[in-house]
N, C-alpha and C positions, 0 to 999 in steps of 0.2 A: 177538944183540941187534938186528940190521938188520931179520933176520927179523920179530922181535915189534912194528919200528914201520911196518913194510910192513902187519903184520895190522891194529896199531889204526888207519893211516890207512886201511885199505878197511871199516874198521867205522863208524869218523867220517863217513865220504864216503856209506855208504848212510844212515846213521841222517839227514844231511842231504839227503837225497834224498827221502825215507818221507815220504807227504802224508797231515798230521796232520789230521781229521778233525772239528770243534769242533762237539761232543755239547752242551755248556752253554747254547749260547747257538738257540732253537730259529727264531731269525729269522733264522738263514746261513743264505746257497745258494738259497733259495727260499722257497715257503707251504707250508707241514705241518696247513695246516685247511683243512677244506672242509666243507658241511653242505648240504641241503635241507631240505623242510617235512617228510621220512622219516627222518632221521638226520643225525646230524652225527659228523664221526672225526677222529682227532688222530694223527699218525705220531709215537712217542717215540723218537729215534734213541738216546738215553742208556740205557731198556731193550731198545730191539730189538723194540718192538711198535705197538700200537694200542690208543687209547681209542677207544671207542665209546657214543654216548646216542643213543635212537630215541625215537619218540612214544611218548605223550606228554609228554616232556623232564622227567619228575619224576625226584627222586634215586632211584628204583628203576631206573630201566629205563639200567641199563648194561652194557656188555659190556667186555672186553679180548682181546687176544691178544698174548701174548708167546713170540716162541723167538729166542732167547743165538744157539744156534747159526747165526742166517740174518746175513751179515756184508754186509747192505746199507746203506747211508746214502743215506735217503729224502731226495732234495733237496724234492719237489712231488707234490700231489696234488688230485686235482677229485674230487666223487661226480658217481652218476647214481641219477637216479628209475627206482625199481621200476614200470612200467607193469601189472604181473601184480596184482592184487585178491587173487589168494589167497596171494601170499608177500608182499605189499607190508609186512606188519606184523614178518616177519620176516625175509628175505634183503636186505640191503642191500650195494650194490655200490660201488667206490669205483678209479679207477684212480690209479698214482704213476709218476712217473719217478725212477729210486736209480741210487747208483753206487758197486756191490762194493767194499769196500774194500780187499781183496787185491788187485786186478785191474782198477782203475780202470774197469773196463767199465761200459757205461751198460746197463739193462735197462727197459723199456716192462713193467708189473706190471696186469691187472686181477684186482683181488683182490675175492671176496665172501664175507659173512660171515653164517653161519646163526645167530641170536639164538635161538631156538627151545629149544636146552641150554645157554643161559648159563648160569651160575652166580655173573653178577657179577665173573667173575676172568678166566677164558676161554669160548672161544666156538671151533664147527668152522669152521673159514676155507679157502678155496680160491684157488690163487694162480698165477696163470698170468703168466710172464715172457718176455717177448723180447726178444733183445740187440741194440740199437739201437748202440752205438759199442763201437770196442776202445778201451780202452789207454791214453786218453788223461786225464786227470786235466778234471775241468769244475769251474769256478767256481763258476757261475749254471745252473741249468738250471730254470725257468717251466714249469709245464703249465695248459693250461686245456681245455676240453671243451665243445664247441661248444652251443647250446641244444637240438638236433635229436639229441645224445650219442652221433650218429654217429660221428664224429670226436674226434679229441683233439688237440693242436699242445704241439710242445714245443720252446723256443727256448730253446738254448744259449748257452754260449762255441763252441764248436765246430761246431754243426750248428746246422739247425733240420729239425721232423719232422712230419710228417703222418699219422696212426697211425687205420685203421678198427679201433674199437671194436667194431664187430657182427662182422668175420669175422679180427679179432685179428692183423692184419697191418699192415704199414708200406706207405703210399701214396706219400709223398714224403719224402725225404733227403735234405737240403744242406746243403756246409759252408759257414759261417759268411759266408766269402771272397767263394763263390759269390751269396750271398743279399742281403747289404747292398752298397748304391749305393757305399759308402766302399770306399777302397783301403785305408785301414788297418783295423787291430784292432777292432772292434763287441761289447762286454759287455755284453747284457741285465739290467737291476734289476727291470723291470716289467711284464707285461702284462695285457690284458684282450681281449674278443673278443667278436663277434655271430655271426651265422652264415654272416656273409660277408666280414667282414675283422676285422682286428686292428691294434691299437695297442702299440707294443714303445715304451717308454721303455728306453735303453742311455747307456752313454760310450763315445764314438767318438773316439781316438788323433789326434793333430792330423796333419796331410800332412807337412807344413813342419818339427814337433818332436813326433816322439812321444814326450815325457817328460811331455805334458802331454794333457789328455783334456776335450772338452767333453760336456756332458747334449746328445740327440738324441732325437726322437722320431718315428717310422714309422708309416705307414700303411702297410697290408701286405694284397694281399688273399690270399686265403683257396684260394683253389677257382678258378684256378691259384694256384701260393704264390709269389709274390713281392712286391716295396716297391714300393709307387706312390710314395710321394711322403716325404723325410725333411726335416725342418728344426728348428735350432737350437732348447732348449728356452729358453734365455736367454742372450743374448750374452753379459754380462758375470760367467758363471760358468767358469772353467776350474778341472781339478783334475787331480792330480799324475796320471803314469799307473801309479804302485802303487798308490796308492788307488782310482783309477776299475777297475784290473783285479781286485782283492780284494775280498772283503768285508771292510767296516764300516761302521760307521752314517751316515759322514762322507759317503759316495757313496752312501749308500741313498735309493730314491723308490718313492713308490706312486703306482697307477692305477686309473680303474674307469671302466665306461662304462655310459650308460645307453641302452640299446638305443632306447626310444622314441622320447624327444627328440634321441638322434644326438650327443651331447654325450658328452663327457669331463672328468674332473677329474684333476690329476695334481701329486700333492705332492712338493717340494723340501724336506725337514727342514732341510737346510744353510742353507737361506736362508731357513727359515720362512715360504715362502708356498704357496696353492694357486694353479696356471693351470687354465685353462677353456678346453677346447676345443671345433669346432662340425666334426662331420665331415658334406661333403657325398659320399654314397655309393651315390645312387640312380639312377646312371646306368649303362646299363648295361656303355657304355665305359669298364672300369676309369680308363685312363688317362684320363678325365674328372674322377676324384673327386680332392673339393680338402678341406685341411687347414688350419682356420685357427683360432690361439687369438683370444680373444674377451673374456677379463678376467686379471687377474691381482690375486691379493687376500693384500695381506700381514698375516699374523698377528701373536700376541708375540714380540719379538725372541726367541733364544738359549733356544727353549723346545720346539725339533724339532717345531715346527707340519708339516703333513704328512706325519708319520710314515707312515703310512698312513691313507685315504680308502675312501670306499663311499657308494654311494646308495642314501638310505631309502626314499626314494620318489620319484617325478618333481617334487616341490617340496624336497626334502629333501636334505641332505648330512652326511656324518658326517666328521671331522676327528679324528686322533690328533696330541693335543699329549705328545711323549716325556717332556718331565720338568717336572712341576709338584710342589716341593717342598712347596707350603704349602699340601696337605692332609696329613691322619694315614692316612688308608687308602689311598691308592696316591699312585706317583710318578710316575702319567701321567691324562689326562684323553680324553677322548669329547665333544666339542663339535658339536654340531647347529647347521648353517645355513639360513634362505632361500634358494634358489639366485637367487633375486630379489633380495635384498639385500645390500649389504657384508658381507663374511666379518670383521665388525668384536668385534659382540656375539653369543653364541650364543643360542638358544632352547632348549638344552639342555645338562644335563654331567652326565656320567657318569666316575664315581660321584659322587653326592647323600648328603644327610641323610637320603632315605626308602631310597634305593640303597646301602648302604656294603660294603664289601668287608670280612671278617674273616679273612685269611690271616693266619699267624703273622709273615710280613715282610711290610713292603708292596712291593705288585706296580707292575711298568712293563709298557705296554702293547707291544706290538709293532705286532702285525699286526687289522686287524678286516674281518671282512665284515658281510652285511647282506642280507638277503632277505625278501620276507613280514612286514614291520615290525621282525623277530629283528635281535638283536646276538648277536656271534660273535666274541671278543677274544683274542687268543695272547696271555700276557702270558709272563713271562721265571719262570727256576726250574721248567720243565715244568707250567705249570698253563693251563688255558682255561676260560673265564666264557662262560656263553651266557643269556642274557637273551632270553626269550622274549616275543614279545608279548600283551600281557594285554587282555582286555575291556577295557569301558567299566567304570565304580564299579573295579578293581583295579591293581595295581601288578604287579610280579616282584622280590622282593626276597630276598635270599640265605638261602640254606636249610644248614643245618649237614647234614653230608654224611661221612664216612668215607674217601670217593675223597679220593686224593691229585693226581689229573691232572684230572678233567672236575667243574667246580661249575656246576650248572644253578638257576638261580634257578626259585625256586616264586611263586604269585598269593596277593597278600596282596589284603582290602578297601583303598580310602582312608582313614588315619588321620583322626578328626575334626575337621573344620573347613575339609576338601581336598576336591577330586572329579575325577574324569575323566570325558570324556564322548565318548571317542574312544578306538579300540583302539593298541596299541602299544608299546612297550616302556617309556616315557616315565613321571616320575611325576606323582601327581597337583597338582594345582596348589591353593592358597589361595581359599578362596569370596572371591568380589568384596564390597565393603563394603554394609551391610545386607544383611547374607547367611547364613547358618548353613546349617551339619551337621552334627546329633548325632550322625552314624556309621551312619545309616540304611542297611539292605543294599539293594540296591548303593549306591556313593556315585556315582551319575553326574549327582548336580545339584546345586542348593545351595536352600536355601527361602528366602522374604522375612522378614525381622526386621519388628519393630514398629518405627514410624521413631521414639517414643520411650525404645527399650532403646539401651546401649551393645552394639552391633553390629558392631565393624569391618571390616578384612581380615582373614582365615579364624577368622572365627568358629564356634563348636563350639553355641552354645547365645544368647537372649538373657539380659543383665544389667542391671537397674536399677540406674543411678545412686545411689539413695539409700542402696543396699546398701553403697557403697562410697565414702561422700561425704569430701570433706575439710574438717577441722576445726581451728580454732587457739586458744591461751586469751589471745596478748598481743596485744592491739589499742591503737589511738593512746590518748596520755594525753590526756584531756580538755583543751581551753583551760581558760581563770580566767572566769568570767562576766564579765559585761558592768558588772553593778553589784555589787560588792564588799564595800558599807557597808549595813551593817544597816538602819538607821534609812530608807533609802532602800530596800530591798528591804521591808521593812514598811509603809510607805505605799504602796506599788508591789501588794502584797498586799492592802491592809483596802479599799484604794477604790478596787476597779477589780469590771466585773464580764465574765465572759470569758462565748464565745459558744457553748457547747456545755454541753448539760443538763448537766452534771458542774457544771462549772465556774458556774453560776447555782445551782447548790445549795449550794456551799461558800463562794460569795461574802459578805463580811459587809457586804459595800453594800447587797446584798440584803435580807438579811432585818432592817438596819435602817431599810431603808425601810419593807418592813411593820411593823416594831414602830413604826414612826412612825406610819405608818398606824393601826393599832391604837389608838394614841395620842390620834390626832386625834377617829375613833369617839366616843371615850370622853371626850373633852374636849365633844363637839357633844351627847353625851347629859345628861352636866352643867349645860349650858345652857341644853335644855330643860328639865333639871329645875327650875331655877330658877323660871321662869313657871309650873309646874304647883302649882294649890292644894291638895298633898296633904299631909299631916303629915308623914305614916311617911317620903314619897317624900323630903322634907325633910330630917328625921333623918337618912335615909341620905347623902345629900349631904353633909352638916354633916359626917356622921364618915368619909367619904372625903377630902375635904379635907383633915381633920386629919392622914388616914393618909398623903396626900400630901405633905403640908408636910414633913411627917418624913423622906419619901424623899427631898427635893427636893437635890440634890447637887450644883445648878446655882446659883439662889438660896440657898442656905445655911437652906432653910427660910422662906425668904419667901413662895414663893410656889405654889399647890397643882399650877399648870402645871408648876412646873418637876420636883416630883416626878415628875406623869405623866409627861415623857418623858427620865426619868432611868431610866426600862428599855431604851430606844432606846440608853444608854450600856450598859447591863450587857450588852446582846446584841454590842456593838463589844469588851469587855473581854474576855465570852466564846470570843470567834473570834481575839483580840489571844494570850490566854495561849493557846488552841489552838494559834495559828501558833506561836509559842515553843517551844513543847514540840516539836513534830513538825519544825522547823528545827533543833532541837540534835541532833535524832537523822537527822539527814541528814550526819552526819559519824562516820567517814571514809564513801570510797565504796565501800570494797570491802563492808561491812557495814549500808550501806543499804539503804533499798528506795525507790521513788516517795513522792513526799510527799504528803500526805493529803489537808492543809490550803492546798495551793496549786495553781493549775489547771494550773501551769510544771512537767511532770512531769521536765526536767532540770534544774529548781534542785536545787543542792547547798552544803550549808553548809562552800563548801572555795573556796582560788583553787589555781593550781598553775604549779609551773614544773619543766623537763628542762633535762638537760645528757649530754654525754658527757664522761666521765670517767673518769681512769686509776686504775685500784686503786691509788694511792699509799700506802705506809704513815704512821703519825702520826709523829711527832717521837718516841716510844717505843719505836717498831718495830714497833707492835699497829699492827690493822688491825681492821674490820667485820668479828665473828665471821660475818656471809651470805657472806661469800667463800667461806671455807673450810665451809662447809657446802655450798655450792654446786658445791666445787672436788669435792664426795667425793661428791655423790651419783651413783647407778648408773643407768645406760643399758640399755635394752630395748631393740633393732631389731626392728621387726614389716614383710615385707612380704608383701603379697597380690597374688600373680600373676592377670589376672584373664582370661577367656576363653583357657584355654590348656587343651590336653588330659595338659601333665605332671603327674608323682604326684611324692611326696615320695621317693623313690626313686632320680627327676632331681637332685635340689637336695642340694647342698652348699656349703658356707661357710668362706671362708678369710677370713685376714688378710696382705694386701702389707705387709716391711717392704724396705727397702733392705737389699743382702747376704745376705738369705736369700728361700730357694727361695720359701718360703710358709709360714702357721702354720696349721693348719687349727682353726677354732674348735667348740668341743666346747657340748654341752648344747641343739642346735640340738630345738628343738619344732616340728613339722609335722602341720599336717591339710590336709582336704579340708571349704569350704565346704560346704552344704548345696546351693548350686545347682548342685554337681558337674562346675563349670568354671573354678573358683579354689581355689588350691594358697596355704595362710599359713603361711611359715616366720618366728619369731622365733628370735631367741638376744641374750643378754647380752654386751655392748662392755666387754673389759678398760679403755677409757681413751676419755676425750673425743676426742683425738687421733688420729686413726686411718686406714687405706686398707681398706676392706672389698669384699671380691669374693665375690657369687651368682655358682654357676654353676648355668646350668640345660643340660643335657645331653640328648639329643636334636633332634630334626627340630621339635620344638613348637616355634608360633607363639604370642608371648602379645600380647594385643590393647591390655593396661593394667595398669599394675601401681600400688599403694599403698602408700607410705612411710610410716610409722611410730613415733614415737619416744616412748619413757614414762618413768617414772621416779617412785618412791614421794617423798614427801612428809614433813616433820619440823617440828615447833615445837618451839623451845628458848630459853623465856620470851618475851624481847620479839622474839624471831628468828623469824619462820616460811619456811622452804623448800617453794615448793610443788610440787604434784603435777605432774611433766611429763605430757601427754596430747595431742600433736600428730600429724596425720593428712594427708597429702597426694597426692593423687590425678593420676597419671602420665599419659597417651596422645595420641598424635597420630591427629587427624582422618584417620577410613577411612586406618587404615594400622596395621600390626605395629610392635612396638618393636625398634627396633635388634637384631643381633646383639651389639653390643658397646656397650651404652649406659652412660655413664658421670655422675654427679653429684657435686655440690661441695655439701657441706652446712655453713653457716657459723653457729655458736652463739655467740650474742649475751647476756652478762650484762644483766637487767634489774632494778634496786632500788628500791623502794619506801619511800619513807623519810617516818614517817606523824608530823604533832608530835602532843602530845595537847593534849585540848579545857579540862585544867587545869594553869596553868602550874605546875612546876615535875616534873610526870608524867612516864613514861618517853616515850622516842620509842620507835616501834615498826620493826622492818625486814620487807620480806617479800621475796624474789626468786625469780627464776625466770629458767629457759633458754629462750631465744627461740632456734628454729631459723629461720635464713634458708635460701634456695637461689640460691647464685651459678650459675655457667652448668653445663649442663648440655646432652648429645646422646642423644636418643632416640629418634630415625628416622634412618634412611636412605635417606628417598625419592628425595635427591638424585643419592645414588647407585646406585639402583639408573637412576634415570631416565638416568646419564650413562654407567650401566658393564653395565645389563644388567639385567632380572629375574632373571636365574637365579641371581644371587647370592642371593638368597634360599633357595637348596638347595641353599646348599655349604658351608656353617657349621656342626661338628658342635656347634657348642653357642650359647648365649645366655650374655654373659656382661655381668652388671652390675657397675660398679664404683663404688663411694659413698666417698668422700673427705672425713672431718669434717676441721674444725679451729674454733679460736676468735679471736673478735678480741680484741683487746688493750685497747678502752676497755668500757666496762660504761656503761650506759643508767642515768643517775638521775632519779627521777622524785620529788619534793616534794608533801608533801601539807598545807597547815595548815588551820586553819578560819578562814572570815570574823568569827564568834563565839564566844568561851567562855561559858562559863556564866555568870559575874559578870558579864561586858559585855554578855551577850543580857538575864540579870535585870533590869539595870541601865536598859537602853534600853526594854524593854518598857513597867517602870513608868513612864517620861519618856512613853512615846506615851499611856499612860494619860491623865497627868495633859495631854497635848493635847488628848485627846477635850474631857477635861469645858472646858478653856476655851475648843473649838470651840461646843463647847455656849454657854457663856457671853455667847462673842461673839454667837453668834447670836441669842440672847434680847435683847441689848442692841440688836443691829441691828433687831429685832423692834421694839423702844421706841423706838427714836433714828427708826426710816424709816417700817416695815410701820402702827405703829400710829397715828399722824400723819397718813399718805397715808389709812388707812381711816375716817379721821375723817373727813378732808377728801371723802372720798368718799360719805361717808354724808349729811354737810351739803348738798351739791350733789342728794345727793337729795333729801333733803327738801323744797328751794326748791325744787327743778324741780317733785315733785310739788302744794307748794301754788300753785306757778304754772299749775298745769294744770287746778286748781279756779275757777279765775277767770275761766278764759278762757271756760268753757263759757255762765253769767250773762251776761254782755256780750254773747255772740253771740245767745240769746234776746232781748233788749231791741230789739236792731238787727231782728230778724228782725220781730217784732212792728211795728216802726216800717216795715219796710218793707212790713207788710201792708197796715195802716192807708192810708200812699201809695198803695197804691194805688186807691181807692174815693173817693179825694179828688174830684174832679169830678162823681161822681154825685151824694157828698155835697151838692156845692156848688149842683149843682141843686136838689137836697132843700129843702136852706135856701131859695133862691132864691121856690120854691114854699110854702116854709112860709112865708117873709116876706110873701108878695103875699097869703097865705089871711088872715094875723095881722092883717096891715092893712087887707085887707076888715071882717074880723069887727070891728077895733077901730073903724073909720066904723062901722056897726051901733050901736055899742054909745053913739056921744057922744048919742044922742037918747036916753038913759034915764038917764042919768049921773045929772043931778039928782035924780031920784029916790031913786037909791039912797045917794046923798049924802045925804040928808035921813034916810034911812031909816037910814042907818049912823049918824049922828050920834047920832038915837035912842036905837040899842042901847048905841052908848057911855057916854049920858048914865044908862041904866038903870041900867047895869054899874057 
């Protein structure tokens, strides 16, 4: 009995001794990738071989090598470039440092591998080892290989090594002890290297306590091999010393250097930051060169920010964040920085919505390198991703493959509406706004939109507007007009005359004025007939008068004028019953049209009033059968996604309720526009009430989309339901619609409730669904402006969410008319009977003033003109008289001289006197 427990303690005691080996996890002990622009290879400790992929990185060109029998455990491995032209396409070389697993021994391997008889499965390999350590069990062992692939360096727990690659021998050997400045224990996590010194990230054992270990980092040069210069990686990290001596993630860091700019980056997972360093090494006194960090840039918290690092390029840096939960395809991410900018927002992440991973689990990233613009990722479950860099117009996007260890992405175009315009592994980006690409080969630019198309951010095509306009059928209920009362909207009509040819033709001011005119004519040519001495012309007169008298409707037949312009009335009555007639049919409004007879093309024979109001039921329990017609009609959701390159293929349709997963709604109808850049899926809403979720699934970007709601239509006597047809038109300015855009659609009862034009008639109902839209988020410019663009390529889907509901009052709208029929008839005749005694009056104002003044005006003539016969006489008389004056003094000489001749002649004449006295008495006495 003592026996058998002396056996099982020496069985226990070695089986606890026996250093267990951990094949699962491919990020222990060291890097198991390494690649060039000739090949790249993966050590699988788990089968005991190698993957291998060579140019041109397509899923064809793979190799393996697997033998069970070789009982190494690969810690690390570097390639080297084939310099030979005629094997470069096939002999690829690769050196490892492993550590037998019987025999803990450490062995130096340059292995090469002739591709030449692949067959995809195996490959002839050659494998050359030298035993570099006995016996002793290593943690950590790093290898890297200088750029010159002279050399190789291998930094232990136990040693560090200097290995000539060209004549396969060992240059330099030290233990661990020997090599670091530190007195205690030194475990390497990291290195990197140029062709004259290196950089070793380790945890180095406290002096004082060695139960605890702080991060350290070395300048070392090369060629002699020793430390220049070590100093603390961050004071304020310490960590246990089993965890800094073993691996696990908790003490894991990465490093890399960029040889040009002399610089270093080196990631802390545990604390999620990157530091930056700046080595000075151009002197040729080693003991000159100095080591100083220069930034420190903290990432997301508790999300293994610097898993591991690499640089893209001399502006570029690559960041492994270990575990980002809140994608679907992996559980780690690839973040691209400015090395100029805060390590805040990326410019990059890998995997994307053009980039995605399709393994059966999702992957976590380990390890990554970087070369040549290439990504190169270890990721966990023995798989590695290589991302090659692609032209300009192309991506690298994952290619379905049969290998279970090596996924090499292949060159896809830019999807529509992206482009690239620089090589690299990067996807393509969103054309800028007024921008398009139809998918032209290559996509390396974007062409200019028409500045009147809907154009946005990554547009595929241009879209007119009118294609896609938005429309609605309930607008404001009209006010009540201004003047209400008939009788006053009827003289407001007959005697006014408006200022636009329309409105001077329908006028009946108008053309009572010509008929007056007319009138007047025909009155002035009566009057000459009068004076004219014609018989016939006579006759005729006589018997118009008479015809007149008869018309006369003003005088009652007194008088022949007033017949004459008793047509001036008939054209006022004409235009009085016109208006009448075409006023009664201006009611209601939905079944109006403009009025004919009036120049006020929004006169309506209606006043109106609104309210909000609760569907209360009657004192019966009934209700307004438009409720419940309203309550049951059916919903159509119609949207059109617009400038988007998804097919119907993308799009599916749920319903969110509470407690359950989701209900996926069935009968969904999909096409593709005509302008072959808008995708219109409708389907039928079991219920007014509702959460509805589109998804649209992929990398597509949609520039605007259009909401939709329908609904057929019902009359059910005085009841009509109408036809819903509302259209609404979605996008924000030069920008993509949200990833996650969400709306609130809020349905508003609206009633129509119409009296009739004769009382005791039905009232009519008519209603309808007014959709409202309460708030709503459809961009995220804000956030991309606050969190990054790249968020725009990390969303595997678009997801809209519309959220109906109804309010609880209902919109009444009152419709009666200003006039019924009886009251229109009734007033009409009344304006009638004003005409004729406007007429009346005016005839009599005619007598009583016009006729009076024109007397008096004619008499003023007449004396004026006989006073103007007078005056002309008189002024001849005087004229004469004063011609006469003037001749008066010659006259008076005249006389003067006639006097003095007369009185001459008369002396003459007394001396015969008697004679003729005597002589005359004679003849008297004869006589």
């Amino acid at each position: 009995m003592l026996d058998q427990l002396f056996l099982l303690f020496f069985i226990f005691l070695s089986i606890s001794c026996q250093t267990i080996y951990d094949t699962a996890d491919d990020n222990a002990h060291g890097l198991r990738i390494s690649g060039n622009d000739q090949f790249i290879v993966y050590a699988v400790n788990r089968d005991k071989g190698y993957a291998l992929s060579y140019t041109p990185f397509t899923p064809a060109e793979r190799c393996s090598y697997w033998n069970p029998t070789r009982d190494f455990y690969v810690y690390s491995l570097d390639v080297l470039y084939n310099t030979d032209n005629r094997t470069s396409n096939y002999l690829f070389t690769f050196v490892q440092i492993a550590e037998q697993t019987s025999t803990q021994n450490v062995y130096f391997s340059i292995i090469t591998m002739n591709t030449s008889n692949c067959n995809r499965i195996t490959g002839n390999i050659v494998i050359r080892d030298t035993l570099i350590w006995n016996g002793t069990h290593q943690e950590y062992m790093l290898l890297k290989v200088v750029p010159s692939q002279k050399y190789a360096y291998v930094f232990a727990d136990s040693f560090v090594l200097m290995f000539d690659i060209i004549q396969n021998r060992i240059i330099d050997l030290k233990q661990s002890t020997n090599f670091y400045t530190f007195s205690t224990k030194v475990i390497p996590h990291a290195i990197d290297l140029t062709e004259t010194w290196a950089l070793v990230t380790s945890y180095a054992l406290a002096t004082m306590n060695t139960n605890i270990a702080s991060p350290v980092i070395s300048l070392c040069s090369l060629n002699p091999l020793r430390v220049i210069t070590s100093t603390a990686l961050i004071d304020s990290l310490v960590q246990t010393a089993a965890l800094a001596t073993t691996y696990n993630l908790d003490s894991h860091m990465s490093i890399s250097i960029n040889k040009e700019l002399q610089m270093a980056i080196v990631g802390v997972p545990i604390l999620s930051a990157v530091f930056l360093f700046h080595v000075n090494a151009t002197n040729i006194n080693t003991s000159q060169w100095q080591l100083e960090r220069t930034r420190v840039n903290q990432g997301p918290r508790n999300v293994g920010f610097g898993q591991s690092v690499a640089w893209i390029n001399d502006n570029t840096v690559a960041v492994v964040l270990l575990s980002i939960n809140s994608r679907s395809w992996s559980k780690s991410e690839v973040w691209t920085f400015s090395i100029d900018s805060s390590f805040e927002i990326p410019e990059y992440v890998f995997p994307n919505n053009q980039q995605t991973l399709s393994f059966y689990t999702t992957a976590r990233f380990y390890q990554i390198l970087s070369w040549s613009n290439h990504l190169y990722i270890l990721t966990d479950l023995y798989r590695i991703v290589f991302i090659p860099s692609s032209p300009a117009g192309y991506l690298s996007v994952w290619a379905e493959t049969r290998d279970v260890f090596v996924f090499v992405f292949n060159y896809s175009s830019c999807s529509p509406g992206t482009y690239k315009n620089e090589n690299g592994f990067e996807f393509c980006k969103l054309c800028p706004p007024q921008t398009k690409n139809p998918a032209y080969q290559p996509c390396r630019e974007c062409y200019t939109c028409s500045p009147t198309s809907f154009c946005p951010l990554g547009s595929i095509n241009e879209v007119s507007y009118e294609n896609y306009s938005s429309h609605i059928q309930t607008y404001a209920y009209p006010d009540s007009p201004d003047m209400n009362n008939y009788d006053d909207i009827l003289v407001q009509n007959i005697f006014s005359i408006g200022s636009s040819a329309r409105c001077l033709l329908i006028s009946p001011l108008f053309w009572t004025i010509i008929a007056m005119c007319l009138c007047c004519v025909v009155w002035l040519l009566m009057a000459i007939g009068k004076f004219v001495p014609w018989q016939t012309l006579t006759r005729h007169r006589t018997n118009a008068k008479k015809f007149l008298k008869n018309t006369d409707i003003v005088g009652e037949g007194e008088r022949w004028v007033g017949g004459l312009f008793s047509f001036a009335i008939v054209v006022l009555f004409g235009f009085t019953f016109w208006f009448a007639e075409d006023y009664i049919n201006l009611y209601p409004i939905e079944t109006s049209s403009s009025p004919q007879a009036s120049c006020d093309q929004t006169m309506r024979n209606a006043v109106f009033d609104n309210a909000l109001q609760l569907p209360l039921s009657n004192t019966d329990g009934s209700r307004w059968a438009i409720f419940d017609m309203l309550d049951s009609q059916q919903f159509t959701m119609a949207i059109d996604f617009i400038n988007t390159a998804a097919s119907c293929q993308n799009i599916t349709v749920q319903q969110n309720r509470p407690g359950v997963n989701y209900l996926k709604l069935g009968n969904v109808s999909c096409e593709i526009q005509p302008d072959n850049v808008t995708v219109s899926a409708s389907f039928p809403l079991p219920s007014h009430q509702l959460t509805v979720q589109v998804n649209v699934s992929g990398s597509y970007s949609i520039g605007g989309f259009r909401l939709c709601l329908r609904g057929s239509g019902l009359v059910d006597g005085v009841n009509t339901l109408q036809k819903l047809d509302m259209c609404k038109l979605f996008f924000t300015e030069n920008e993509t619609l949200s990833r996650t855009a969400t709306i609130s659609v809020v349905l508003v009862k609206v009633v129509n409730q119409t009296k009739p034009l004769t009382v005791g008639d039905d009232t009519y109902f008519s209603g309808r669904w007014t959709p409202t839209f309460g708030e709503y988020s459809i961009s995220d410019k804000l956030s991309y402006n606050q969190d990054g663009e790249y968020l725009r390529y990390v969303n595997e889907r678009t997801i809209f969410t519309i959220t109906m509901s109804e309010q609880p009052f209902f919109l009444q709208n009152n419709q009666k008319p200003i006039a019924r029929i009886a009251e229109l008839a009734f007033h009409t005749l009344l304006f009638c009977t004003l005409i004729i005694e406007l007429f009346a009056m005016a005839f009599l104002l005619f007598k009583l003033i016009c006729m009076p003044l024109i007397r008096l005006i004619l008499r003023c003539r007449h004396q004026k003109k006989q006073t103007s016969s007078i005056l002309p006489s008189r002024n001849s008389h005087e004229k004469r008289k004063q011609q006469s004056s003037i001749s008066t003094i010659d006259l008076h000489r005249l006389l003067q001289h006639y006097e003095r001749k007369k009185q001459r002649q008369k002396k003459d004449r007394l001396s015969i006197i008697p004679n003729e006295s005597s002589r005359m008495d004679h003849q008297r006495t004869a006589v």
